[in-house]
C-alpha positions in Angstrom: 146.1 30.7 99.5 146.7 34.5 99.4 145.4 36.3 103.0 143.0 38.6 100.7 141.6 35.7 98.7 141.2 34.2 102.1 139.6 37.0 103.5 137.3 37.3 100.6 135.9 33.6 100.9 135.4 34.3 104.6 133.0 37.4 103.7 131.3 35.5 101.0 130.5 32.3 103.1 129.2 34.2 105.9 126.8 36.0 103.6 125.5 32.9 102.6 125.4 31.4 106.2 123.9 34.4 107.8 122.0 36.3 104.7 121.9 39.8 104.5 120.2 42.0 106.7 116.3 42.9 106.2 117.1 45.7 107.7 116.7 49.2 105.8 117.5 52.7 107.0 114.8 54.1 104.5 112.0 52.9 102.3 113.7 51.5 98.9 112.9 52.6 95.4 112.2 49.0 94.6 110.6 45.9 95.5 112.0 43.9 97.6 112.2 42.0 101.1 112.7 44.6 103.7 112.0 45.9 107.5 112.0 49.4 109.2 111.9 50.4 112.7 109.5 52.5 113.9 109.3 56.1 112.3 111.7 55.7 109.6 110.6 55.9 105.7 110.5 58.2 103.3 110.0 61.5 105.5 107.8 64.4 103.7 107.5 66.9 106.9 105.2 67.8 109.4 105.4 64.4 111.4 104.4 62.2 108.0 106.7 59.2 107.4 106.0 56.7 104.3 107.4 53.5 105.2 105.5 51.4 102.2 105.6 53.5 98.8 104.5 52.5 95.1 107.8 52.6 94.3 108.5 49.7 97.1 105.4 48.0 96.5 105.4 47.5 93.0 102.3 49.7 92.9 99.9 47.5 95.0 99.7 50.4 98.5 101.3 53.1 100.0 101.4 53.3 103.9 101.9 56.7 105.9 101.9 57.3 109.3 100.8 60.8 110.4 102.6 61.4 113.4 101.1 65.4 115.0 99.0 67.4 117.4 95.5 69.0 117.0 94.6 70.2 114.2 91.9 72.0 115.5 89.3 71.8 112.6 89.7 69.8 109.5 93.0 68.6 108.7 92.5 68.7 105.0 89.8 70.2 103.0 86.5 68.0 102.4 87.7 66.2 99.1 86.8 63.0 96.5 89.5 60.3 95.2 88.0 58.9 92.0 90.2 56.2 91.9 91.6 55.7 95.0 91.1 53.7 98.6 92.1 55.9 101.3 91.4 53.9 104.7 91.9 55.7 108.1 93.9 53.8 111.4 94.1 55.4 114.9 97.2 54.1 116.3 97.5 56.9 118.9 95.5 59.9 120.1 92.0 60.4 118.7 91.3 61.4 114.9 87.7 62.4 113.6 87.0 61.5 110.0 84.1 62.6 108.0 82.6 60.0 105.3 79.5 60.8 102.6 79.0 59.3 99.6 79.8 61.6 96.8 76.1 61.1 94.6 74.2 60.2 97.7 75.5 63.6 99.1 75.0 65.8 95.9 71.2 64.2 95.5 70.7 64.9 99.1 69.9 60.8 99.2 73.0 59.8 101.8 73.2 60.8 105.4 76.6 62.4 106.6 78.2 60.2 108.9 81.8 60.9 111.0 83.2 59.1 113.9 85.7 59.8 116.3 88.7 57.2 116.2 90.8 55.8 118.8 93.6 53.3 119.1 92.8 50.1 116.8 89.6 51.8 115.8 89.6 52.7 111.8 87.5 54.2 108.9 87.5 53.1 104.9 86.8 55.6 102.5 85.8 53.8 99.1 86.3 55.9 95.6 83.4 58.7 95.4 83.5 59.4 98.8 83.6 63.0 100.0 86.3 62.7 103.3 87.8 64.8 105.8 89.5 64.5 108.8 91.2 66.5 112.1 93.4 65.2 115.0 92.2 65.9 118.3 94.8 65.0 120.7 98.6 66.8 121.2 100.1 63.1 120.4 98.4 61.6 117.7 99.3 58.9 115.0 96.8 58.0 111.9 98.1 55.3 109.7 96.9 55.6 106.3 96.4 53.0 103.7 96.4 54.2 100.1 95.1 52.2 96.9 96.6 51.6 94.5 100.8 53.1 95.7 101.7 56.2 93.9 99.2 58.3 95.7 101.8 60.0 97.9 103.3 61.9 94.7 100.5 64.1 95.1 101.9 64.7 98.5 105.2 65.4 97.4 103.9 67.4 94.4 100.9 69.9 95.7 102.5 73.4 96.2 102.2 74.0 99.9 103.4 77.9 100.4 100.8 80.6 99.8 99.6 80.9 96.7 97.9 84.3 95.3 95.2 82.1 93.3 94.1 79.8 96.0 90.8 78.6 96.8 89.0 80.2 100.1 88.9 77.2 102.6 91.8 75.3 100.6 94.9 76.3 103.7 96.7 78.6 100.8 96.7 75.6 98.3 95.8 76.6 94.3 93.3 73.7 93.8 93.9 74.3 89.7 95.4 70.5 88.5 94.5 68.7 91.6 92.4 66.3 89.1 95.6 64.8 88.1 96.6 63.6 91.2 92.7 62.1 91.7 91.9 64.6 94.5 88.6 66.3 93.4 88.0 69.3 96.6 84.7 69.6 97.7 84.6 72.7 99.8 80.6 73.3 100.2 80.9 69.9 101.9 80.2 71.1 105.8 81.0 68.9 108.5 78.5 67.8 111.0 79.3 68.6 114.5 76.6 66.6 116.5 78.7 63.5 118.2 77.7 61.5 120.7 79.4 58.5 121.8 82.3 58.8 119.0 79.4 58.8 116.8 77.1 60.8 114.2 75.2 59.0 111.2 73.7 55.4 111.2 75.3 52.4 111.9 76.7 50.8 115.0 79.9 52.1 116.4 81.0 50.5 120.3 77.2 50.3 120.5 77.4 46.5 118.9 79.2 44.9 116.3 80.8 46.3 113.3 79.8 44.2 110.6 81.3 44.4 106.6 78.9 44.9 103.5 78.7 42.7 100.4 80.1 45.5 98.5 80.6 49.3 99.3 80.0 52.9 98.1 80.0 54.4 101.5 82.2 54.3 104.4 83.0 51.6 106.6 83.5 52.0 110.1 85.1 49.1 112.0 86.2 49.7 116.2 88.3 48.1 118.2 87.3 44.8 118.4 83.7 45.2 117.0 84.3 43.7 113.8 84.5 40.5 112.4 87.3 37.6 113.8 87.8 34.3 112.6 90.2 32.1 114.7 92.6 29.7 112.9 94.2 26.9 114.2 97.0 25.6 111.9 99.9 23.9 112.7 100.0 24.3 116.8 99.0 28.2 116.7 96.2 30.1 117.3 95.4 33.3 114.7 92.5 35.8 114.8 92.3 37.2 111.8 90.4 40.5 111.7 89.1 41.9 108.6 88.3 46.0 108.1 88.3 45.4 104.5 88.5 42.3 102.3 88.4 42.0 98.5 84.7 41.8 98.7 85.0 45.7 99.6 87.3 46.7 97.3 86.7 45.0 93.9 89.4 42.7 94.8 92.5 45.6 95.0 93.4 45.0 98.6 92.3 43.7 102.5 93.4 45.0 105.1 92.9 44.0 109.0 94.7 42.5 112.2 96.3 39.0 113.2 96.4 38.3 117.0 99.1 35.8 117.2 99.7 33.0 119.8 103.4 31.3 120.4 103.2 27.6 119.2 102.4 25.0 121.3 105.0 22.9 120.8 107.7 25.5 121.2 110.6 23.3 118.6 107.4 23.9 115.9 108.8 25.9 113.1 106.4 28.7 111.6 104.7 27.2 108.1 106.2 29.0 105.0 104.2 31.4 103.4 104.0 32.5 99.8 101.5 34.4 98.6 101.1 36.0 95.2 99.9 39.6 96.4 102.0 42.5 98.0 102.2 41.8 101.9 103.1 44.4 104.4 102.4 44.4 108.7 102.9 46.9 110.7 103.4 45.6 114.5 101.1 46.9 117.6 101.6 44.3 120.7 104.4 41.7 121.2 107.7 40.7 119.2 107.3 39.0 116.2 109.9 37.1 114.4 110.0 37.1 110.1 112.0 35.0 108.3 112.4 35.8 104.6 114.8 32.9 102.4 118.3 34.5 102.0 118.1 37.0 105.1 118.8 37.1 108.2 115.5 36.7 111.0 114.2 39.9 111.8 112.4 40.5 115.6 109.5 43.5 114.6 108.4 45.1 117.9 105.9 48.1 118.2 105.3 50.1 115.3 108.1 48.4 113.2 107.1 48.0 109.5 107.9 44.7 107.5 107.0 44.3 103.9 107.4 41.6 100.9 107.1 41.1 97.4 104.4 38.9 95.7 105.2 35.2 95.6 107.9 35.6 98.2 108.5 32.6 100.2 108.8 34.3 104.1 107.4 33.0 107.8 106.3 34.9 111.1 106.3 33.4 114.5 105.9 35.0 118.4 107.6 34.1 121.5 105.6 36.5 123.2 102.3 35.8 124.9 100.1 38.0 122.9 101.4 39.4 119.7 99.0 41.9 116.6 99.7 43.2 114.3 98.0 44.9 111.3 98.3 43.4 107.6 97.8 45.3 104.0 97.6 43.1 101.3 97.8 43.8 97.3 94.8 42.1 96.4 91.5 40.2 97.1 93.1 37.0 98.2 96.2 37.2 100.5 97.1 35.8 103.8 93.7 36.7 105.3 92.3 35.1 102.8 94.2 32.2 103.3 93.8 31.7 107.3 90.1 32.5 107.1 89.2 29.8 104.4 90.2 27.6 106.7 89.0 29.3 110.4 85.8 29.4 112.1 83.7 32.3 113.1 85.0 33.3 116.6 83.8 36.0 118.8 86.5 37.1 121.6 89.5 39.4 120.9 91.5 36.4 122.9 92.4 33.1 122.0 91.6 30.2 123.7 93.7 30.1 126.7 94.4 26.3 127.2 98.1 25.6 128.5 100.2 22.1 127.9 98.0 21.5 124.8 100.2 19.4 121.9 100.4 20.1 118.6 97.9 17.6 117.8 95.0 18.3 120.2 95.8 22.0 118.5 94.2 20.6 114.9 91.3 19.2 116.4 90.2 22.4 118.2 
């Protein structure tokens, strides 16, 4: 056998062995499989990063992470998306965001409400909601969920420089033809500046527990740990799955939320296949967690590392670490939350339960 034809089936057998890497240096143009480390993506300036596009999500959510300092007053101008989800994560720092329903507000019939975000803590602005927001710390990250993906062409499109026919109060921006991009500016919109505790408007904030409406046309405000958890127990691992929104809040489009993730308890227990026919993307907080996607090689997220997958894409996720969470977007009403939670149980602690030498078959029967 020639040395190059040799050579050749080396390379090719080793691919299949092995896989290819999940690995990406940017966020592709496509769907497919694919991890990112921590501040990569699609970079647009001024510290915001898209790791999860339209493009690579087949249309189902965008992600961007907001990484900046104080922005002193409003980041953006009071504004309405018609059309579009727009949910608010603190990951770092502190953010303030602004939420009034758009008819409530112009029948004087709503009350303005805002709260002051910190890590884990977030806020979901439905369609028709006026929204604004400002960073209040010199290190800040906001993760932003955007429904359905293609959203961030408006960032990439809105003329940014100076612009002789701009609106008062718009930062220099000519406001003429924002409709197409579904951003409708509301600049009499003011503000309120009355916070106390993180808090202004009703509705409980670290005060007592966050709870989710049937169905929504105003904002949703979930903290840290104030919402509701549900703790499965499938196949020797304990999962908390923590809702902000499900497809009960958003006409079915997307859920988004946290998994706190215990190692097995068998530790030779392979992690249960997952396929799901919806979008899928986490973005890691605590611990290491391993994916496993058929045809690739496993890849080990840690802290802010992105990992996303096509619908009906067979994939698994395990920890090693003690305490592992990360957050999940799915592309529809009934993804992997929906899946563990059909068959959890209420639960009311941010921890799981902490029994040690427990086998796999005690596990089911907690």
């Amino acid at each position: 056998m020639a040395k190059s034809l040799r050579l050749g089936l080396l390379v090719y057998l080793a691919s299949v062995v092995y896989g290819a890497s999940l690995w990406v240096p940017t966020t592709p143009q496509s769907p497919k499989p694919y991890a990112l480390r921590k501040g990569l993506g699609i970079a647009l300036g001024g510290g915001n990063t898209f790791p999860v596009t339209g493009n690579s999500s087949g249309k189902a959510f965008c992600l961007l992470n907001t990484n900046a300092g104080s922005s002193g007053g409003a980041g953006v101008f009071p504004h309405v998306h018609k059309k579009t989800y727009e949910n608010f994560y603190a990951v770092k720092g502190r953010v303030q965001l602004w939420g009034q329903n758009l008819d409530g507000y112009l029948a004087n019939a709503s009350v303005q409400q805002t709260r002051i975000l910190g890590p884990g803590d977030i806020g979901a602005i439905p369609p028709n909601t006026i929204h604004t927001f400002s960073l209040l710390e010199p290190d800040t990250q906001l993760t932003g969920v955007l429904v359905p993906g293609g959203f961030e062409e408006f960032f990439f499109n809105m003329e940014l420089s100076p612009n002789p026919g701009a609106s008062p109060g718009a930062g220099g921006l000519d406001l003429a033809g924002l409709a197409k991009w579904d951003v409708h500016p509301q600049l009499d919109f003011v503000p309120r500046r009355d916070v106390v505790n993180g808090r202004a408007g009703p509705g409980n904030w670290y005060d007592g527990p966050n709870s989710l409406p049937p169905n929504v046309s105003a904002p949703i405000w979930i903290a840290k740990n104030h919402g509701p958890k549900y703790l499965n127990s499938e196949s020797g691992r304990y999962q908390i799955v923590t809702p902000f929104v499900t497809g009960q809040q958003t006409n079915n489009t997307f859920s988004q939320g946290t998994i706190t993730l215990s190692p097995f308890a068998d530790a030779k227990q392979k992690a249960p296949v997952v396929v799901s026919a919806v979008a899928t993307a986490f973005m890691l907080e605590e611990g290491q967690l391993e994916v496993s996607v058929d045809g690739f090689e496993v890849a080990v997220l840690i802290n802010g590392d992105i990992f996303f997958v096509p619908p009906n894409t067979h994939f698994s996720y395990a920890t090693t670490a003690e305490f592992t969470k990360f957050m999940y977007v799915t592309g529809g009403g009934k993804g992997l939350d929906y899946d563990l939670t059909s068959k959890a149980r209420v639960w009311d602690s941010a921890f799981y339960p902490q029994e040690t030498a427990i086998s796999a078959v005690q596990f089911e029967r907690i």
